[in-house]
Structures are given as C-alpha cells and as structure tokens.
N, CA, C and O atoms as a Maestro MAE file, in Angstrom:
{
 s_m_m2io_version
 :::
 2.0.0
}

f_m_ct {
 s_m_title
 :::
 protein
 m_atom[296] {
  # First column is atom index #
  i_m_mmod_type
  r_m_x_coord
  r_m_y_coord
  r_m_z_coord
  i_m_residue_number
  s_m_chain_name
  s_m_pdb_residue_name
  s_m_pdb_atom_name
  i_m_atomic_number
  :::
  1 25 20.331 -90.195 226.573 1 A "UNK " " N  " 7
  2 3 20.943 -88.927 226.263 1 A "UNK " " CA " 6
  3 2 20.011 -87.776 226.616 1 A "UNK " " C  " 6
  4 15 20.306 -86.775 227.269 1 A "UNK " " O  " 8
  5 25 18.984 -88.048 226.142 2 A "UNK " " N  " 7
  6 3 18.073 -86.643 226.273 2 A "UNK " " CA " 6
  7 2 16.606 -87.233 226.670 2 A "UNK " " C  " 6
  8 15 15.564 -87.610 226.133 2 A "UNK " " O  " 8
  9 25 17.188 -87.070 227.943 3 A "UNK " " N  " 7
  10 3 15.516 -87.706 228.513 3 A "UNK " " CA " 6
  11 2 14.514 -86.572 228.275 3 A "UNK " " C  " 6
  12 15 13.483 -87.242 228.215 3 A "UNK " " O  " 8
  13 25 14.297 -85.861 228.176 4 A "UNK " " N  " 7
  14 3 12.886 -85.009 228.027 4 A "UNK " " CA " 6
  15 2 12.258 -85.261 226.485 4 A "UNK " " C  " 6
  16 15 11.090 -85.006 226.189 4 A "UNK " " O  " 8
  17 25 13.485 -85.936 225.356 5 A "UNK " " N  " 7
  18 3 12.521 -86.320 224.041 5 A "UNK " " CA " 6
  19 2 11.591 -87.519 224.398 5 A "UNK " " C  " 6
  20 15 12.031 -88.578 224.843 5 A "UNK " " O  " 8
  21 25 10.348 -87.286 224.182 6 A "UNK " " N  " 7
  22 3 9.454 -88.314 223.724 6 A "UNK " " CA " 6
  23 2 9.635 -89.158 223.267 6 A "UNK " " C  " 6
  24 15 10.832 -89.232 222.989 6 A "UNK " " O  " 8
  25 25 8.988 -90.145 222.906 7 A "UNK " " N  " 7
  26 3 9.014 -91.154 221.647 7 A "UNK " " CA " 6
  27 2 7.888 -90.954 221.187 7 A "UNK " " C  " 6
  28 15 6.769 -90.863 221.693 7 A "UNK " " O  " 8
  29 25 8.428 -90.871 219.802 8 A "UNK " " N  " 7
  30 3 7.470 -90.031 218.547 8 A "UNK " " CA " 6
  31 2 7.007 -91.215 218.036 8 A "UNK " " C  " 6
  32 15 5.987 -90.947 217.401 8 A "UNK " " O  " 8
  33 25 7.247 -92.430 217.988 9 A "UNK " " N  " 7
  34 3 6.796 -93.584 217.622 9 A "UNK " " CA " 6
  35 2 5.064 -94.327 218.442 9 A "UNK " " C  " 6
  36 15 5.106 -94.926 219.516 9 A "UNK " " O  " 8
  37 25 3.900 -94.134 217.766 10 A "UNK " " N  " 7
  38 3 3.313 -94.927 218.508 10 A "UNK " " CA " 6
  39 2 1.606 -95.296 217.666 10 A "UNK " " C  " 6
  40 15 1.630 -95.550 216.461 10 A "UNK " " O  " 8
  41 25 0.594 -95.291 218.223 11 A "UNK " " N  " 7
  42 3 -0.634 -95.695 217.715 11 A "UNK " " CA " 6
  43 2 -0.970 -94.361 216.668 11 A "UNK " " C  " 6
  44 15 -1.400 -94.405 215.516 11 A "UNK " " O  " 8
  45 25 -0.450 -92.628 217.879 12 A "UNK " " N  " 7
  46 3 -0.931 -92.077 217.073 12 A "UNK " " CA " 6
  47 2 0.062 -90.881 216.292 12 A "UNK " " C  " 6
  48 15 0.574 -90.028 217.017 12 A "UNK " " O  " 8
  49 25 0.344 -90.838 214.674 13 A "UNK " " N  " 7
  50 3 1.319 -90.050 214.629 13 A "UNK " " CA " 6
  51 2 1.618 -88.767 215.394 13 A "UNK " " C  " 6
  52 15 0.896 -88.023 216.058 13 A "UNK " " O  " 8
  53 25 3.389 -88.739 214.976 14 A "UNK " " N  " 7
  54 3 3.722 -87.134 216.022 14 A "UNK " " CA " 6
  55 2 3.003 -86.169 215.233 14 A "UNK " " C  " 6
  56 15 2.754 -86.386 214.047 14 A "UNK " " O  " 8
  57 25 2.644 -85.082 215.846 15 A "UNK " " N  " 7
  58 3 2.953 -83.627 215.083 15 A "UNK " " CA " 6
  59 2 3.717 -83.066 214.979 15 A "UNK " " C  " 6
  60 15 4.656 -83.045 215.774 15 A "UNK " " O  " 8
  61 25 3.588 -82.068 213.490 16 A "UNK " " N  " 7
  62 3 5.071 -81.615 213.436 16 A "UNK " " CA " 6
  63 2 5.545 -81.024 214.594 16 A "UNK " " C  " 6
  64 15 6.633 -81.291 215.104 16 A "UNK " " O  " 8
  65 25 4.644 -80.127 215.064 17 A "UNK " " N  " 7
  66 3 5.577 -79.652 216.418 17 A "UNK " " CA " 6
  67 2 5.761 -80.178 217.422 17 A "UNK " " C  " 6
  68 15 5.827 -79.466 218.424 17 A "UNK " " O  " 8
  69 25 5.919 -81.653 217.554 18 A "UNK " " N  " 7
  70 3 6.057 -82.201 218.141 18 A "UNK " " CA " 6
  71 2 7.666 -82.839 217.675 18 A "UNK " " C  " 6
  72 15 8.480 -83.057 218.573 18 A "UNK " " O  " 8
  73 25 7.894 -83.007 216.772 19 A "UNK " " N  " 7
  74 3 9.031 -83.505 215.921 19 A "UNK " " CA " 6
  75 2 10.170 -82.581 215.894 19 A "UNK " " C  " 6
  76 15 11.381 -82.788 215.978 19 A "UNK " " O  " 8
  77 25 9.433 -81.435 215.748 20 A "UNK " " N  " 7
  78 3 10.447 -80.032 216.003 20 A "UNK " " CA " 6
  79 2 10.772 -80.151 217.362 20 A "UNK " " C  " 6
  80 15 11.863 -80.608 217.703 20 A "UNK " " O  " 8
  81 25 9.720 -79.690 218.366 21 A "UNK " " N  " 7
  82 3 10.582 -79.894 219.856 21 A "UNK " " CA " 6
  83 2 11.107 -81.106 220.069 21 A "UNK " " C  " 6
  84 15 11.677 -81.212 221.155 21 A "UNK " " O  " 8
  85 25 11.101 -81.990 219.434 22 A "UNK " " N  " 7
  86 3 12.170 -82.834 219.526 22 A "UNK " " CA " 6
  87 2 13.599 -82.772 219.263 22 A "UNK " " C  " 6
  88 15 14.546 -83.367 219.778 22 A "UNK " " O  " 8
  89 25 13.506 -81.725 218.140 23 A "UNK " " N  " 7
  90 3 14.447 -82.035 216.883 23 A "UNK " " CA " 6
  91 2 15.017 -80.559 217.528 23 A "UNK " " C  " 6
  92 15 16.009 -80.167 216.913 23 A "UNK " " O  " 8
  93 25 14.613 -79.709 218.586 24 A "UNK " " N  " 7
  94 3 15.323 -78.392 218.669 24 A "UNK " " CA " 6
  95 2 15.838 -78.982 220.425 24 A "UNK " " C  " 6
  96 15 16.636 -78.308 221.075 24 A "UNK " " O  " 8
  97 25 15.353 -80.037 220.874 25 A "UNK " " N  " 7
  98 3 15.738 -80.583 222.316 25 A "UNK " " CA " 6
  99 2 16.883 -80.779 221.874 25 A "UNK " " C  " 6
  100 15 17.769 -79.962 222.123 25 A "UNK " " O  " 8
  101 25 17.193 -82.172 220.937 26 A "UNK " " N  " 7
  102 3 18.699 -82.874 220.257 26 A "UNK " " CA " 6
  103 2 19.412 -81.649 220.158 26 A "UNK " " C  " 6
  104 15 20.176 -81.535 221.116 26 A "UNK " " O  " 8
  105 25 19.457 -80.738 219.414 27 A "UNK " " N  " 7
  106 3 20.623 -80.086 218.971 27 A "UNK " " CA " 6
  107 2 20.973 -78.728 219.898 27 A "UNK " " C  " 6
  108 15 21.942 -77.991 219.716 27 A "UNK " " O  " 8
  109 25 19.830 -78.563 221.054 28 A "UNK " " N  " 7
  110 3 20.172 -78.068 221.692 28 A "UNK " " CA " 6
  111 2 21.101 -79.171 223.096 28 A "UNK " " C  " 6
  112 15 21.298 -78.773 224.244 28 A "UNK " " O  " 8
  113 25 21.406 -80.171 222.696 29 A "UNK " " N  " 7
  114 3 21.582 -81.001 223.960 29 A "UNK " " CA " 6
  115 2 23.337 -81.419 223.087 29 A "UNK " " C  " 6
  116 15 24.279 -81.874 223.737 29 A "UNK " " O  " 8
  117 25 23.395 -81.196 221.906 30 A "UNK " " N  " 7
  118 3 24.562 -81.795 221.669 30 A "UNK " " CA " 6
  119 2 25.202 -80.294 221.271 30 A "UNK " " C  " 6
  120 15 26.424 -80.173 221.351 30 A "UNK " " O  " 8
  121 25 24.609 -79.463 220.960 31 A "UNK " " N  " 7
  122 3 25.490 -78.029 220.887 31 A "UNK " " CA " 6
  123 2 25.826 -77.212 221.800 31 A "UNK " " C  " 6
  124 15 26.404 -76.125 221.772 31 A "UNK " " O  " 8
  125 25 25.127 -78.266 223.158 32 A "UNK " " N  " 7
  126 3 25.385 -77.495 224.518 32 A "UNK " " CA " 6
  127 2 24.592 -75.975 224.368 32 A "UNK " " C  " 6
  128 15 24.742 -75.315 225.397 32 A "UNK " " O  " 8
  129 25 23.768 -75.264 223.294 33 A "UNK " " N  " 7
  130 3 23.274 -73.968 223.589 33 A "UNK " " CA " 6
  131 2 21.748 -74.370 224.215 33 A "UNK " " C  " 6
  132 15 21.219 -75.473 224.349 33 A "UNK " " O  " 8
  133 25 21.302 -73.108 224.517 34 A "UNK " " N  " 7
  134 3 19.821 -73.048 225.119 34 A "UNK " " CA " 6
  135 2 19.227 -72.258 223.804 34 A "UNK " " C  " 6
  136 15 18.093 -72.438 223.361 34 A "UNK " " O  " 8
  137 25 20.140 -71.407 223.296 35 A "UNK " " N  " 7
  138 3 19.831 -70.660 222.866 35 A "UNK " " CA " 6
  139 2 20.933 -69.877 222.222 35 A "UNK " " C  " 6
  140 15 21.509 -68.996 222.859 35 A "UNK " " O  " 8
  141 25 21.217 -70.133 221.108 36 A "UNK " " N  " 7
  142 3 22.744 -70.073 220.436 36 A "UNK " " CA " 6
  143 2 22.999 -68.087 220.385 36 A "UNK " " C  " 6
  144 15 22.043 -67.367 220.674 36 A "UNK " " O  " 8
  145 25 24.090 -67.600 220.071 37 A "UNK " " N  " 7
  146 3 24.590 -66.485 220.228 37 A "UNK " " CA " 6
  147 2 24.107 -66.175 218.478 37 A "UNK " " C  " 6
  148 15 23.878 -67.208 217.848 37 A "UNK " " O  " 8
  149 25 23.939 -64.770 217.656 38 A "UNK " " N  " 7
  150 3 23.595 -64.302 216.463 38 A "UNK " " CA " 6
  151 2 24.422 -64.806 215.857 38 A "UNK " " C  " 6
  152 15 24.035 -65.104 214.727 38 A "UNK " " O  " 8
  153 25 25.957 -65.197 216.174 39 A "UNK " " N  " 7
  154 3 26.808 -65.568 215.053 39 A "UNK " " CA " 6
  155 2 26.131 -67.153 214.575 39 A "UNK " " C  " 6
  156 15 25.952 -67.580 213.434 39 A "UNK " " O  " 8
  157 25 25.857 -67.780 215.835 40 A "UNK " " N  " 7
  158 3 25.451 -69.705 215.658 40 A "UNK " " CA " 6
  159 2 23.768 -69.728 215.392 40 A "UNK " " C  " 6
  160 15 23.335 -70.880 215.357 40 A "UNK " " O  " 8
  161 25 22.750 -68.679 215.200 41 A "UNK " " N  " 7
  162 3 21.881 -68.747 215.478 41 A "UNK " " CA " 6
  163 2 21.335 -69.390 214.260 41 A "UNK " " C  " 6
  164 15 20.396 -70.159 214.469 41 A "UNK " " O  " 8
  165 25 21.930 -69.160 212.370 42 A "UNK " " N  " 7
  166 3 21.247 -69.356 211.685 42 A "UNK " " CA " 6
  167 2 21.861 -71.332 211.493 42 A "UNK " " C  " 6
  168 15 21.107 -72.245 211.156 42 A "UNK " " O  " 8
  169 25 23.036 -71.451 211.754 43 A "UNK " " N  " 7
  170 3 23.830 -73.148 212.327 43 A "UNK " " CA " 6
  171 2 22.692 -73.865 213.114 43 A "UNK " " C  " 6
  172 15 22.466 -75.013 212.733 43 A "UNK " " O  " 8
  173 25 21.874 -73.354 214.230 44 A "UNK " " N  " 7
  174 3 21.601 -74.020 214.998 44 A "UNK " " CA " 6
  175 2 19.547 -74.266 213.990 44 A "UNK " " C  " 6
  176 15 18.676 -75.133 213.923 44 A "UNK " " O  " 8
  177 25 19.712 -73.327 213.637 45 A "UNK " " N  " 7
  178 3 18.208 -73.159 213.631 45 A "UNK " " CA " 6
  179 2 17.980 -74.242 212.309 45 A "UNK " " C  " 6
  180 15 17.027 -75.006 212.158 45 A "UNK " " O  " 8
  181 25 18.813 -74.111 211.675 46 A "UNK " " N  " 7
  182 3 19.463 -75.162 210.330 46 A "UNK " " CA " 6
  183 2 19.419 -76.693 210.496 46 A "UNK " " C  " 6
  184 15 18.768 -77.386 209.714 46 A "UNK " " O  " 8
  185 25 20.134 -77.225 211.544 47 A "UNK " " N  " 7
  186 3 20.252 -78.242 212.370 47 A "UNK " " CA " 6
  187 2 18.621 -78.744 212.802 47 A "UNK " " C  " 6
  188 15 18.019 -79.749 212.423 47 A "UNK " " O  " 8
  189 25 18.230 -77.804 213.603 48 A "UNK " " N  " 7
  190 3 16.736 -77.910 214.424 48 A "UNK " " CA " 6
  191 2 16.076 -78.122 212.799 48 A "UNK " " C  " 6
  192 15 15.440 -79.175 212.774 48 A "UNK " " O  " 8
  193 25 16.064 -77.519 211.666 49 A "UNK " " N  " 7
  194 3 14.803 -78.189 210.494 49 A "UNK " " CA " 6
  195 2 15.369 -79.432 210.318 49 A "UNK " " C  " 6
  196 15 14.645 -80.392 210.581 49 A "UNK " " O  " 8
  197 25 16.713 -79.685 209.861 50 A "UNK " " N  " 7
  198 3 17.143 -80.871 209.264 50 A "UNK " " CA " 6
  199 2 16.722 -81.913 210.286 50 A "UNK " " C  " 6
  200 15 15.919 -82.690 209.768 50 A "UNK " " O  " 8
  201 25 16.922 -82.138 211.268 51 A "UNK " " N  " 7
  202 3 16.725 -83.098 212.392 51 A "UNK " " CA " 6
  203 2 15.275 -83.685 212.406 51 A "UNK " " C  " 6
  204 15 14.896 -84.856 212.377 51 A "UNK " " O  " 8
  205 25 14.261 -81.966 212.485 52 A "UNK " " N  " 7
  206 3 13.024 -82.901 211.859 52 A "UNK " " CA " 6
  207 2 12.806 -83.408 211.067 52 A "UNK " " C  " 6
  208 15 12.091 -84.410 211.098 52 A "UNK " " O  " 8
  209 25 13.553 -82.729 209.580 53 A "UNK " " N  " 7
  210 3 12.834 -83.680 208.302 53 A "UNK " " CA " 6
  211 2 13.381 -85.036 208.757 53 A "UNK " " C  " 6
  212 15 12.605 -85.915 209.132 53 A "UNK " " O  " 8
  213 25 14.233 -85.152 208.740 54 A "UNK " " N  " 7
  214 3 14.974 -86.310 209.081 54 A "UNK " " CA " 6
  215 2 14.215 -87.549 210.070 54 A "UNK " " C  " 6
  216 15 14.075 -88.761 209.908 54 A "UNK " " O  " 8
  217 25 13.871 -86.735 211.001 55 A "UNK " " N  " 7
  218 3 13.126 -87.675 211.749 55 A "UNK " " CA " 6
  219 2 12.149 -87.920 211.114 55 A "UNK " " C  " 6
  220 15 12.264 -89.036 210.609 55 A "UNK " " O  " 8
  221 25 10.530 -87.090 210.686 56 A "UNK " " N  " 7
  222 3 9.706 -87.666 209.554 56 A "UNK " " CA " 6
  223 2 9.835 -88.377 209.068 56 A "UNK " " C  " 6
  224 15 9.177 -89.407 209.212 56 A "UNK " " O  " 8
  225 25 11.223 -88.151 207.791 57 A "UNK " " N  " 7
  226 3 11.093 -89.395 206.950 57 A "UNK " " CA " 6
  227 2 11.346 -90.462 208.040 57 A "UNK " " C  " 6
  228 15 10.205 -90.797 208.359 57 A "UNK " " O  " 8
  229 25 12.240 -91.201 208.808 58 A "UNK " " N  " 7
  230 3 12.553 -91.992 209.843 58 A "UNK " " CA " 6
  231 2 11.288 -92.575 210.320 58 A "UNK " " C  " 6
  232 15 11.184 -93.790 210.493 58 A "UNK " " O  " 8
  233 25 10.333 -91.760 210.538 59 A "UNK " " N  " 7
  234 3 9.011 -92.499 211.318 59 A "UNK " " CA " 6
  235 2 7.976 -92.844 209.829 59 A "UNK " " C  " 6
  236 15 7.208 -93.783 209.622 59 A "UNK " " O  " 8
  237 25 8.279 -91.867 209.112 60 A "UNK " " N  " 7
  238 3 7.484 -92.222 207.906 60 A "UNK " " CA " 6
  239 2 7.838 -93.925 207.653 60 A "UNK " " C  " 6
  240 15 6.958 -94.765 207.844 60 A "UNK " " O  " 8
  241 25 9.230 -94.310 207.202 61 A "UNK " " N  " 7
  242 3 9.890 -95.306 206.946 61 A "UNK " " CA " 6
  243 2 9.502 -96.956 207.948 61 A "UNK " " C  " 6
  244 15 9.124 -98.102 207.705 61 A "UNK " " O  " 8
  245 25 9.963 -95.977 209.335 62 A "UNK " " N  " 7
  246 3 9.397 -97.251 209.839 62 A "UNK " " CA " 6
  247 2 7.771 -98.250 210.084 62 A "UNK " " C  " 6
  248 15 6.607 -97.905 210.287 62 A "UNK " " O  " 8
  249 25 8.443 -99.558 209.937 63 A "UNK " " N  " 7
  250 3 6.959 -100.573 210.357 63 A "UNK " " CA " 6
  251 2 6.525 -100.325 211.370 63 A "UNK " " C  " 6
  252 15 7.141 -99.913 212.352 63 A "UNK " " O  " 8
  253 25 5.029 -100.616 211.236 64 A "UNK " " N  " 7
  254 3 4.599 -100.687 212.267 64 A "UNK " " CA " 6
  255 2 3.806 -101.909 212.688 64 A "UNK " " C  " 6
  256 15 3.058 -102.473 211.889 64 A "UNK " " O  " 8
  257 25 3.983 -102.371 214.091 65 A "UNK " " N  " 7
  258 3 3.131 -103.783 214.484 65 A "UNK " " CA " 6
  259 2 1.635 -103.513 214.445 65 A "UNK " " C  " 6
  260 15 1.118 -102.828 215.328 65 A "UNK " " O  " 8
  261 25 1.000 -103.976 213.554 66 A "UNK " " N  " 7
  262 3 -0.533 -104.217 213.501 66 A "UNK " " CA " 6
  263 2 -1.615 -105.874 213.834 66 A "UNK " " C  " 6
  264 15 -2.418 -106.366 213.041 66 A "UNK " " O  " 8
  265 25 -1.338 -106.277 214.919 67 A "UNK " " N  " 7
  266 3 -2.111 -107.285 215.636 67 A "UNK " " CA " 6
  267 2 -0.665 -108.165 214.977 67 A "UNK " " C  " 6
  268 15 0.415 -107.800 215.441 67 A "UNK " " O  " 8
  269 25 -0.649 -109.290 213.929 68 A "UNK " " N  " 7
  270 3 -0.145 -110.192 213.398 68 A "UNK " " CA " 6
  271 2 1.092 -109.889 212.705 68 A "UNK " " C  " 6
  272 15 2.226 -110.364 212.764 68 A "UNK " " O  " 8
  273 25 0.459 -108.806 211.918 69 A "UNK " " N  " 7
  274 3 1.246 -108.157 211.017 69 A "UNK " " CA " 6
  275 2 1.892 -106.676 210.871 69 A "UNK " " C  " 6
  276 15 1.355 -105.845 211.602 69 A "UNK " " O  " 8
  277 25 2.895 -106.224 210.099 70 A "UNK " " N  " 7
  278 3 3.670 -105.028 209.989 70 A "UNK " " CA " 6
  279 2 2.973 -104.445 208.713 70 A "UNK " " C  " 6
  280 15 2.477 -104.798 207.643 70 A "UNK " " O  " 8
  281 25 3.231 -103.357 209.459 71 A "UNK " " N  " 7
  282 3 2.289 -102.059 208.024 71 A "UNK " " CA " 6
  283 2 3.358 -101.284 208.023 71 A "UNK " " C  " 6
  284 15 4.179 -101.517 208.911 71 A "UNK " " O  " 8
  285 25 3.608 -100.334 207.199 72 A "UNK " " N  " 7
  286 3 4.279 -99.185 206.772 72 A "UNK " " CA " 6
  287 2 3.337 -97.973 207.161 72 A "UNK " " C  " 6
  288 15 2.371 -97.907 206.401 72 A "UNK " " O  " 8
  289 25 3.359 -96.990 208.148 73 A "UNK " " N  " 7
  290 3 3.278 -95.660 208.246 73 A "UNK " " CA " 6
  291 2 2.774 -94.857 207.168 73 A "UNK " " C  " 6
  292 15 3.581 -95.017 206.252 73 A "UNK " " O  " 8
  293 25 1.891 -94.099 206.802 74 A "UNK " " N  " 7
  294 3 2.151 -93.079 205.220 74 A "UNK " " CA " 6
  295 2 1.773 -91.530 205.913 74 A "UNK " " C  " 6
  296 15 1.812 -90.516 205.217 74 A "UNK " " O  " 8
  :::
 }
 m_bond[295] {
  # First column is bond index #
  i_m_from
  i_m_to
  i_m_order
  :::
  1 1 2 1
  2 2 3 1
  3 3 4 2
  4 3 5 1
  5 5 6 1
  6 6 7 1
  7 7 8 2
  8 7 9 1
  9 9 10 1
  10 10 11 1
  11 11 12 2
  12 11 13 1
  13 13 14 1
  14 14 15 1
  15 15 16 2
  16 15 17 1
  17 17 18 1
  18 18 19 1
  19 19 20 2
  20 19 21 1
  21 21 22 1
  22 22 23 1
  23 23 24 2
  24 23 25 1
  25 25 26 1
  26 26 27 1
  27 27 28 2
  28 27 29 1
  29 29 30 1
  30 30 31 1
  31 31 32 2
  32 31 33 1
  33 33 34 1
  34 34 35 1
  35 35 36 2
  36 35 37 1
  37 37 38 1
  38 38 39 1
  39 39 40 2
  40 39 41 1
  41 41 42 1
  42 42 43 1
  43 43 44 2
  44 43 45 1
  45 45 46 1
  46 46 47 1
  47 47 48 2
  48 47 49 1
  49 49 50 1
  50 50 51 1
  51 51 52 2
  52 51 53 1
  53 53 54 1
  54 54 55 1
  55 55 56 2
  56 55 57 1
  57 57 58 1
  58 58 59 1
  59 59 60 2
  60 59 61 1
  61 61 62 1
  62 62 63 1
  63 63 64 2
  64 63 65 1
  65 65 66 1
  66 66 67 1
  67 67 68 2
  68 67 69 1
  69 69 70 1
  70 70 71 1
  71 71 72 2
  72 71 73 1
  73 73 74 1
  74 74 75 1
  75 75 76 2
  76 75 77 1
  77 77 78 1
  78 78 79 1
  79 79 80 2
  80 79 81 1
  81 81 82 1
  82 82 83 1
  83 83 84 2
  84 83 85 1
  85 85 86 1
  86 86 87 1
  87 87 88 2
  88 87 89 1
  89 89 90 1
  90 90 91 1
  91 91 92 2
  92 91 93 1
  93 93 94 1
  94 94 95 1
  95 95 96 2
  96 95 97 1
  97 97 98 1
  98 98 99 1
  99 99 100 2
  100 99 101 1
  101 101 102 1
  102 102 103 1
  103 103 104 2
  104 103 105 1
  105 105 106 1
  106 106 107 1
  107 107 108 2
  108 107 109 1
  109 109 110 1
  110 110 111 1
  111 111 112 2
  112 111 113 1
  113 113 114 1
  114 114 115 1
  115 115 116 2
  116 115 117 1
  117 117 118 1
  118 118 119 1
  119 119 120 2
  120 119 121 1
  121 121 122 1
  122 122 123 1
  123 123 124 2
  124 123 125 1
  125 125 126 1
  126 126 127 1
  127 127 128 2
  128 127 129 1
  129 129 130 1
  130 130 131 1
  131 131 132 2
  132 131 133 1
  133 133 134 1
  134 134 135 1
  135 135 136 2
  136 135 137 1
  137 137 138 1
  138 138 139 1
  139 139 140 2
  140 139 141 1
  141 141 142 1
  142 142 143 1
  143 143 144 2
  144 143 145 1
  145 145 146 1
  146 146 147 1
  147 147 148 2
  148 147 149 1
  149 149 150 1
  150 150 151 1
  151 151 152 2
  152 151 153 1
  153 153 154 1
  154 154 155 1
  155 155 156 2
  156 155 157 1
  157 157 158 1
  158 158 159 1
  159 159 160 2
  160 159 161 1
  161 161 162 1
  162 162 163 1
  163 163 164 2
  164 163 165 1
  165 165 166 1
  166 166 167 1
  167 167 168 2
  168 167 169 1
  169 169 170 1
  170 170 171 1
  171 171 172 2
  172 171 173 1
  173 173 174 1
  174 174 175 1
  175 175 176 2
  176 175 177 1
  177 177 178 1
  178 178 179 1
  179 179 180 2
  180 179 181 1
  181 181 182 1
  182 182 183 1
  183 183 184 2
  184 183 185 1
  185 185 186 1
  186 186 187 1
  187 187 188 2
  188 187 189 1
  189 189 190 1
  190 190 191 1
  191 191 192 2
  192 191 193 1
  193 193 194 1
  194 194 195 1
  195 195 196 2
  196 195 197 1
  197 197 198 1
  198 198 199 1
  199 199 200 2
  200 199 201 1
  201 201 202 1
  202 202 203 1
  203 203 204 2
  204 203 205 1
  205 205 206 1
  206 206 207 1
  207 207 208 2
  208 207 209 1
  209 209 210 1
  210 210 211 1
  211 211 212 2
  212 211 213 1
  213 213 214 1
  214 214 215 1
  215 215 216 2
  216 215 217 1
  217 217 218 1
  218 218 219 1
  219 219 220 2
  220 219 221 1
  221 221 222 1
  222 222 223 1
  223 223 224 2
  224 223 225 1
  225 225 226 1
  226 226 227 1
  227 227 228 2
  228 227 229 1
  229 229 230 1
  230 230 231 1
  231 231 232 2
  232 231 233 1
  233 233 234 1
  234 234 235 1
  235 235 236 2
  236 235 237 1
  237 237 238 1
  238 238 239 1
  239 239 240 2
  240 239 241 1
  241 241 242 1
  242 242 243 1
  243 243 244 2
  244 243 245 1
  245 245 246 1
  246 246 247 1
  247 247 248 2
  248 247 249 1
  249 249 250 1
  250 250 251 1
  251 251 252 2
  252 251 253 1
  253 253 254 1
  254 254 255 1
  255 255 256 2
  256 255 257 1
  257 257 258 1
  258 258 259 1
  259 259 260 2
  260 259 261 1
  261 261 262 1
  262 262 263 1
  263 263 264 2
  264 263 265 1
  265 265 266 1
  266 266 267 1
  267 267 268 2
  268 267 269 1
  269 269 270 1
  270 270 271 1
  271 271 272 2
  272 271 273 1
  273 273 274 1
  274 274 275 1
  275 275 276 2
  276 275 277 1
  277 277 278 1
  278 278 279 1
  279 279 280 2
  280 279 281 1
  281 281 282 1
  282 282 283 1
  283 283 284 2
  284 283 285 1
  285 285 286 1
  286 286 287 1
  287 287 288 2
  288 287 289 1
  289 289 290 1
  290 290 291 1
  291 291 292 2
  292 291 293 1
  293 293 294 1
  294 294 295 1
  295 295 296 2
  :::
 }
}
C-alpha cells in the first residue's frame, strides 16, 4: 500500500518521529490529502496522533526474536 513507510520493527526502536511520519504517510495515503483543506485539517491531524499511539502500543506489544528465544519490547 504505502511503500515509502518503513518498517518500524527491528534491533533498534523507532522514534517517535519516526512513527509519526509513518502514521502522517498512512492517513495521508488513505485520505488521498497531501495536505488536507482548514475544514479536514483538525480530522486529519487527529488521525495522524491516533495512528501513532496506536502503532507504539503495536510495537510496544509485539515479541521480539532474541537468538533462541522471544522477549517483549518495553
């Protein structure tokens, strides 16, 4: 869908602003804006926080492979 997101998943955690331009790529890719009009601006910008928290917790949540074994993220 949105090839320019990263994968936020890896050895070393994302940063938040890294999670954000993620999270403002998505909803700019499914709201079709670049850059929403004053009426959609406070909708879109709304969307772009929720998406990150969302993702956080998501990477927070997931395991991770450590040699043998799975660890949890904190």
């Amino acid at each position: 869908m949105c090839r320019s997101i990263k994968t936020l998943r890896g050895e070393v955690p994302a940063t938040e602003e890294e999670i954000r331009a993620a999270a403002l790529q998505f909803v700019r890719k499914v709201s079709g804006y670049r850059k929403p009009s004053k009426v959609n601006e406070a909708a879109f910008e709304r969307a772009v926080e929720e998406v990150a928290q969302v993702t956080q917790v998501l990477l927070n949540s997931l395991a991770v492979k450590s040699g043998t074994t799975f660890s949890t993220q904190n």
